[in-house]
Backbone as CSV, one residue per row, in Angstrom:
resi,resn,N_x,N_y,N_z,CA_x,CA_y,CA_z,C_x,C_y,C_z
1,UNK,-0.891,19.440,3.011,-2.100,18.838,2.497,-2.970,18.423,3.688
2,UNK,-4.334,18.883,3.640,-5.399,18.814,5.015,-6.061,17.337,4.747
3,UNK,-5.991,16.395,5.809,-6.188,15.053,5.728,-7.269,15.007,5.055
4,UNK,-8.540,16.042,4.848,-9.452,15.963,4.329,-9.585,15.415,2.580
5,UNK,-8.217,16.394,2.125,-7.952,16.120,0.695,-6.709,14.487,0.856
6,UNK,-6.687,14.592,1.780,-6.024,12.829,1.246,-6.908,11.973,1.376
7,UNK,-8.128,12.078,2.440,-9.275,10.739,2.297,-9.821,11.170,0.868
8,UNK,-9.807,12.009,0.022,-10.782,12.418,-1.016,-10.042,11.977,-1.895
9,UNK,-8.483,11.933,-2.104,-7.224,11.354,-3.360,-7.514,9.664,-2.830
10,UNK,-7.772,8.901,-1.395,-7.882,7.614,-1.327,-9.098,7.246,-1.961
11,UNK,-10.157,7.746,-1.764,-11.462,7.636,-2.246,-11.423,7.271,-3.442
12,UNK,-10.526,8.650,-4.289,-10.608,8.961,-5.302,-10.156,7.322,-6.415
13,UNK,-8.815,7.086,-5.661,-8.273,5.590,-6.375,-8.448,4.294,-5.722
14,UNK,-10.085,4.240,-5.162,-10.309,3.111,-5.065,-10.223,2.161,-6.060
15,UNK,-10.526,0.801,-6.283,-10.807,0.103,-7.503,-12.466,0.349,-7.314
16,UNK,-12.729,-0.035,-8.720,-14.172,-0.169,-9.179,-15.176,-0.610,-7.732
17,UNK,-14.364,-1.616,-7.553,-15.075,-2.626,-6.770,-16.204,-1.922,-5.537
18,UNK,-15.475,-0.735,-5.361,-15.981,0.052,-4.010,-16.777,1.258,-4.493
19,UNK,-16.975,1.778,-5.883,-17.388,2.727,-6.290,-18.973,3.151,-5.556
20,UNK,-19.782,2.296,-5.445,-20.919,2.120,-4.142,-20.884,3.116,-2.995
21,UNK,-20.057,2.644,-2.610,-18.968,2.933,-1.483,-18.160,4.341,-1.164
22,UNK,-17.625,4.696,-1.767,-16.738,6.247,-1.904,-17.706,6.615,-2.426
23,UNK,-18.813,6.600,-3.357,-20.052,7.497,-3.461,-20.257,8.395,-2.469
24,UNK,-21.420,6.910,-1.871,-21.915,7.176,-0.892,-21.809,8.047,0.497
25,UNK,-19.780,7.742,0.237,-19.124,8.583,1.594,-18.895,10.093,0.919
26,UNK,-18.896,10.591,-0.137,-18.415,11.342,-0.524,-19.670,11.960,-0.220
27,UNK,-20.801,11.918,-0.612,-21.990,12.567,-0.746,-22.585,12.822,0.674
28,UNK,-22.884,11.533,0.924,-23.182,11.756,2.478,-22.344,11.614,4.039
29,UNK,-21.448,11.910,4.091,-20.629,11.400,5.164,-19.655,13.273,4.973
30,UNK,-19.771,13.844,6.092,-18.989,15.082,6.110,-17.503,14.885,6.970
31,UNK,-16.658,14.569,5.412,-15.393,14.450,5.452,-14.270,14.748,6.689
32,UNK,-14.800,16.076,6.897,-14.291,16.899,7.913,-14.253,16.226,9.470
33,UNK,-15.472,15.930,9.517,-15.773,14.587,11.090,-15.038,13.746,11.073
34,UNK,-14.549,12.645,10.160,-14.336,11.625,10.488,-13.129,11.396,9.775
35,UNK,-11.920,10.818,10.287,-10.896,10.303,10.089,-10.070,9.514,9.009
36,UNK,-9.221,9.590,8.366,-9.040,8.850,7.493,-8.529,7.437,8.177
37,UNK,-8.448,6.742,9.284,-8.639,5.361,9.573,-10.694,5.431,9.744
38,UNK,-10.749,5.795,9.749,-12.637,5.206,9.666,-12.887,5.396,8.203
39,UNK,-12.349,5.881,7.199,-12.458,5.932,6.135,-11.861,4.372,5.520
40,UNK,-10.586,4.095,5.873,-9.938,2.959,5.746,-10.683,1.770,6.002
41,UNK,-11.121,2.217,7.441,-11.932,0.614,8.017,-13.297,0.647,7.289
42,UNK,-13.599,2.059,6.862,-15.153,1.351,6.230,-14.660,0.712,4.908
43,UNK,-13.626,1.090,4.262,-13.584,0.531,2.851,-12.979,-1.213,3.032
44,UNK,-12.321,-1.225,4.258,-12.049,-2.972,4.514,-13.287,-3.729,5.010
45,UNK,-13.644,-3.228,5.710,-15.245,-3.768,6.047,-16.198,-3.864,4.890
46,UNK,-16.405,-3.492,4.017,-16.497,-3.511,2.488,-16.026,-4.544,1.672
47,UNK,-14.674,-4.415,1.753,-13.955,-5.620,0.997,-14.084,-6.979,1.833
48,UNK,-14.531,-7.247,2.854,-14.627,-7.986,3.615,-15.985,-8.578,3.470
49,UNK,-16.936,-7.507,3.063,-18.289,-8.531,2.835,-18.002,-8.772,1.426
50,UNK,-17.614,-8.069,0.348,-17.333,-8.806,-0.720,-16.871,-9.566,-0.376
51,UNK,-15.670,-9.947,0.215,-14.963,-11.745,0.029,-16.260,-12.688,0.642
52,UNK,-16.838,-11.931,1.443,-17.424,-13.402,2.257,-18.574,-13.762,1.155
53,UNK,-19.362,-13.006,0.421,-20.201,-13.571,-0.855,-19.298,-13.862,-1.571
54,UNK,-18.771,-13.460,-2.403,-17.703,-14.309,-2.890,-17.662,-15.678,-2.491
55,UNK,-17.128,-15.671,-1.643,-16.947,-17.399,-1.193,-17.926,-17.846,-0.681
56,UNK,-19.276,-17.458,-0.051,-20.552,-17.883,-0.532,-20.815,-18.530,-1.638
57,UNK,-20.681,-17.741,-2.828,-20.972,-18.240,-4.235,-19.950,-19.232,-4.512
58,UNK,-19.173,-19.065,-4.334,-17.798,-19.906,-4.522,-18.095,-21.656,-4.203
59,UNK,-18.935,-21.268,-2.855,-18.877,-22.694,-2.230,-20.086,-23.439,-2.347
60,UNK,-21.234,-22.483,-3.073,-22.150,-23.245,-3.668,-21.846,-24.011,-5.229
61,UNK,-21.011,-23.076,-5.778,-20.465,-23.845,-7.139,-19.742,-24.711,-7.127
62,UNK,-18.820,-24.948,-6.008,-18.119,-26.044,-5.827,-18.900,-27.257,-5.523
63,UNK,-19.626,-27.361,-4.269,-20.751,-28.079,-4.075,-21.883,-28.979,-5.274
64,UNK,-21.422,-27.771,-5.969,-23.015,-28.011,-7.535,-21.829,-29.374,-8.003
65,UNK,-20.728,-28.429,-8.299,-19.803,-29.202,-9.048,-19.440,-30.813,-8.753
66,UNK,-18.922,-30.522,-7.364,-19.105,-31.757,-6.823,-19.874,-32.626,-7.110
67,UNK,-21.709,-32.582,-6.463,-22.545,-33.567,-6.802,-22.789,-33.681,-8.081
68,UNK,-22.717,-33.306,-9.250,-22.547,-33.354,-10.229,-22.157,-34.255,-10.983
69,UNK,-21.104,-35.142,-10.444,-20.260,-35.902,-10.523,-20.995,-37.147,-10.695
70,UNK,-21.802,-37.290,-9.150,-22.979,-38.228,-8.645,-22.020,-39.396,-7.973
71,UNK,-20.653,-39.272,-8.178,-20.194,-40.893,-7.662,-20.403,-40.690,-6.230
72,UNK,-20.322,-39.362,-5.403,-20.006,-39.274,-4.066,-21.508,-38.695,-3.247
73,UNK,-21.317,-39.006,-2.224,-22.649,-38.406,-1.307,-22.537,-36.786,-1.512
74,UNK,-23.308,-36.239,-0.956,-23.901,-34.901,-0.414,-22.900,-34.790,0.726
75,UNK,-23.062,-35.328,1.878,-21.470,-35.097,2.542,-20.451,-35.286,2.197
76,UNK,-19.873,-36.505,1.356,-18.189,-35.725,1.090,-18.339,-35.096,0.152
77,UNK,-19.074,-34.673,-0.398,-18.964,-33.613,-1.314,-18.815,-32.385,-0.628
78,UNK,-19.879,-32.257,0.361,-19.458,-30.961,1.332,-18.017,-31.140,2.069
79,UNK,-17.695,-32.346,2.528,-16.328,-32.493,3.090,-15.176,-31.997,2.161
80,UNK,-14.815,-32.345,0.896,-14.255,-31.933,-0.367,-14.729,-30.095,-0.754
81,UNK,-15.440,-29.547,-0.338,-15.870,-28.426,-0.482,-15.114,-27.834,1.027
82,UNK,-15.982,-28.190,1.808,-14.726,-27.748,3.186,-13.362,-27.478,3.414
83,UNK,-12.503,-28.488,2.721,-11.051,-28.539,2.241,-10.798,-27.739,1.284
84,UNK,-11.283,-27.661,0.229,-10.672,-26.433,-0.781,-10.887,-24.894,-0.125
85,UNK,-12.226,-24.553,0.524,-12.191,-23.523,1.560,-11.656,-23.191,2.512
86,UNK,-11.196,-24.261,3.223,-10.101,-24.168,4.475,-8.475,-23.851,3.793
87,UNK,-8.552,-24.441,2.758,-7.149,-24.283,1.929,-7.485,-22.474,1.206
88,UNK,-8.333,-22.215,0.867,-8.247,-21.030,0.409,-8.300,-19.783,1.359
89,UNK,-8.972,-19.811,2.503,-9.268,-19.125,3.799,-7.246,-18.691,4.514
90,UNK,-6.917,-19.998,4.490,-5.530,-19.486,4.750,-4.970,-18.678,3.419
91,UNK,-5.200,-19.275,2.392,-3.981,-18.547,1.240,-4.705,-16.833,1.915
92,UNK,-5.976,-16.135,2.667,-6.796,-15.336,2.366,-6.373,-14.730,3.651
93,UNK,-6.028,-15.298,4.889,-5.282,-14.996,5.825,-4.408,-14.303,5.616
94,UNK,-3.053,-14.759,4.935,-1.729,-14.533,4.986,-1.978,-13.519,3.760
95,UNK,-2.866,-13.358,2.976,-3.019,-12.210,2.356,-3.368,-10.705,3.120
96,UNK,-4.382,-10.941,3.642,-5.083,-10.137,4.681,-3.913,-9.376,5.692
97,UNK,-3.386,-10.458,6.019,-1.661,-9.970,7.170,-1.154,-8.924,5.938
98,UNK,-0.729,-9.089,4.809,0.291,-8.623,3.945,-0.947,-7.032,3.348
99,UNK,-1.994,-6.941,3.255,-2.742,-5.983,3.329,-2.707,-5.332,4.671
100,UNK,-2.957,-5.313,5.591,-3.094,-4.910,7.236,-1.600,-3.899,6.501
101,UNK,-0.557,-4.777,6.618,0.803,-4.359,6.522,0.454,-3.110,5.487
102,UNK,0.560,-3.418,4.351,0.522,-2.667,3.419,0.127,-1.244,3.755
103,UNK,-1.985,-0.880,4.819,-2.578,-0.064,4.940,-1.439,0.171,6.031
104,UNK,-0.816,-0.255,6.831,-0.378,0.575,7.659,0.840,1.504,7.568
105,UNK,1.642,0.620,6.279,2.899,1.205,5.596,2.142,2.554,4.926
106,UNK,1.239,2.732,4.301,0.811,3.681,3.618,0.529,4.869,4.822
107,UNK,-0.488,4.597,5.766,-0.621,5.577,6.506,0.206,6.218,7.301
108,UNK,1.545,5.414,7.742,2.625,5.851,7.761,3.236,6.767,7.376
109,UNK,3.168,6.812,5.926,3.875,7.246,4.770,3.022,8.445,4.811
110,UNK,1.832,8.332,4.817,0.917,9.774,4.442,0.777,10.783,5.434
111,UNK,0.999,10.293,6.745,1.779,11.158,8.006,3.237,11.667,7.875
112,UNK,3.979,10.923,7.287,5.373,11.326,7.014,5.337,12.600,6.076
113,UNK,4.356,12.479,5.006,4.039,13.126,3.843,3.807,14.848,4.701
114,UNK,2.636,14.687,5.533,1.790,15.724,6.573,2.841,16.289,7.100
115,UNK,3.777,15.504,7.766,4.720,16.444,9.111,5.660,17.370,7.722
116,UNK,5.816,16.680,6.832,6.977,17.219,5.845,6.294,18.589,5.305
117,UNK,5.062,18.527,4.897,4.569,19.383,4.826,4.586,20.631,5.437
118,UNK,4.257,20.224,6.801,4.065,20.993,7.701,5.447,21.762,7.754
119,UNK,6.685,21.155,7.933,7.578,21.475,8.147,7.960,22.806,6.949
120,UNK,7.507,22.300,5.850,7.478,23.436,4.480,6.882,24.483,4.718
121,UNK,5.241,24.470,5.543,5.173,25.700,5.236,5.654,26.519,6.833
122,UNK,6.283,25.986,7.669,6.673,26.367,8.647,8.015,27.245,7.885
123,UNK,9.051,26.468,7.254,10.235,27.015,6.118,9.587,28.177,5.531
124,UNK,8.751,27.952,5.008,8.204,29.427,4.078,7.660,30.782,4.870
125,UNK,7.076,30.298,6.041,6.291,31.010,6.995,7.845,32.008,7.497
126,UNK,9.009,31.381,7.644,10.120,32.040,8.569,10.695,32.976,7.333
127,UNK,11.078,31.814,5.991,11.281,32.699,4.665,10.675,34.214,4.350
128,UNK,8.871,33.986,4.808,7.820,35.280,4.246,8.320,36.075,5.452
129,UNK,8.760,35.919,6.772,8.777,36.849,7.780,10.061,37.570,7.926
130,UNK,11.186,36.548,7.314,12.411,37.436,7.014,12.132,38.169,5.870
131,UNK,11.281,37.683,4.865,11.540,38.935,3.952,10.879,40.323,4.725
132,UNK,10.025,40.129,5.288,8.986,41.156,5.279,10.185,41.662,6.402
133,UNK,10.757,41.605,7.257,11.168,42.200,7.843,12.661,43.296,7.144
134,UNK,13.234,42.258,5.686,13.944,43.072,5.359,13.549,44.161,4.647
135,UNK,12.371,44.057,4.287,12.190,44.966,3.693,11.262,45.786,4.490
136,UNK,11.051,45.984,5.269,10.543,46.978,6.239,11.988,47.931,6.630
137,UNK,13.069,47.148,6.822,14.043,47.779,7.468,14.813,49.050,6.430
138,UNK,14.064,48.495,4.798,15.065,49.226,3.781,13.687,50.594,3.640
């Protein structure tokens, strides 16, 4: 399998979330050039500005929520907003580590997949040349 058709099967099962995204690369970006780690890093660089709006929005609703309240200032409310973000930023860390891991277990795996391959049609290539030779000889 030519790495070309495995960035096109990764593409293919992105989540929704990136559909923008694998469009865009599919249409305009010639597959053939560029690598399936630049394929990888554009789709984390991606998921990466999603989280950060995300928690943009996140931390204005918390904020709303907060003053809302009215018992507390505008600063500890932002202070209390700071803390649930600093607390979520790590849970987002140690996620991020366990993703890193994950993409690298996979690409691993999809090289393992390639050499095995390779190795098959190398098997078949010796298979097609013994035949052809036995039967040249008959």
């Amino acid at each position: 399998m030519e790495e070309r058709e495995i960035m096109r099967q990764v593409l293919r099962v992105t989540p929704s979330k990136f559909d923008a995204l694998t469009l865009s690369m599919e249409q305009y970006i010639d597959l053939d050039k560029i690598s399936l780690d630049e394929v990888i890093g554009s789709l984390t660089v991606h998921e990466l500005q999603l989280k950060e709006r995300e928690s943009r929005e996140e931390e204005q609703t918390l904020l709303a929520r907060a003053l809302s309240k009215g018992k507390i200032t505008k600063e500890e409310a932002m202070a209390k907003v700071d803390i649930l973000l600093l607390m979520k930023v790590k849970r987002t860390s140690i996620n991020l580590k366990y993703n890193v891991i994950t993409v690298r277990n996979m690409t691993i795996s999809l090289t393992n997949v390639k050499l095995y391959l390779l190795k098959l049609n190398v098997i078949k290539q010796c298979l097609i040349t013994k035949e052809n030779e036995t039967t040249s000889r008959l």
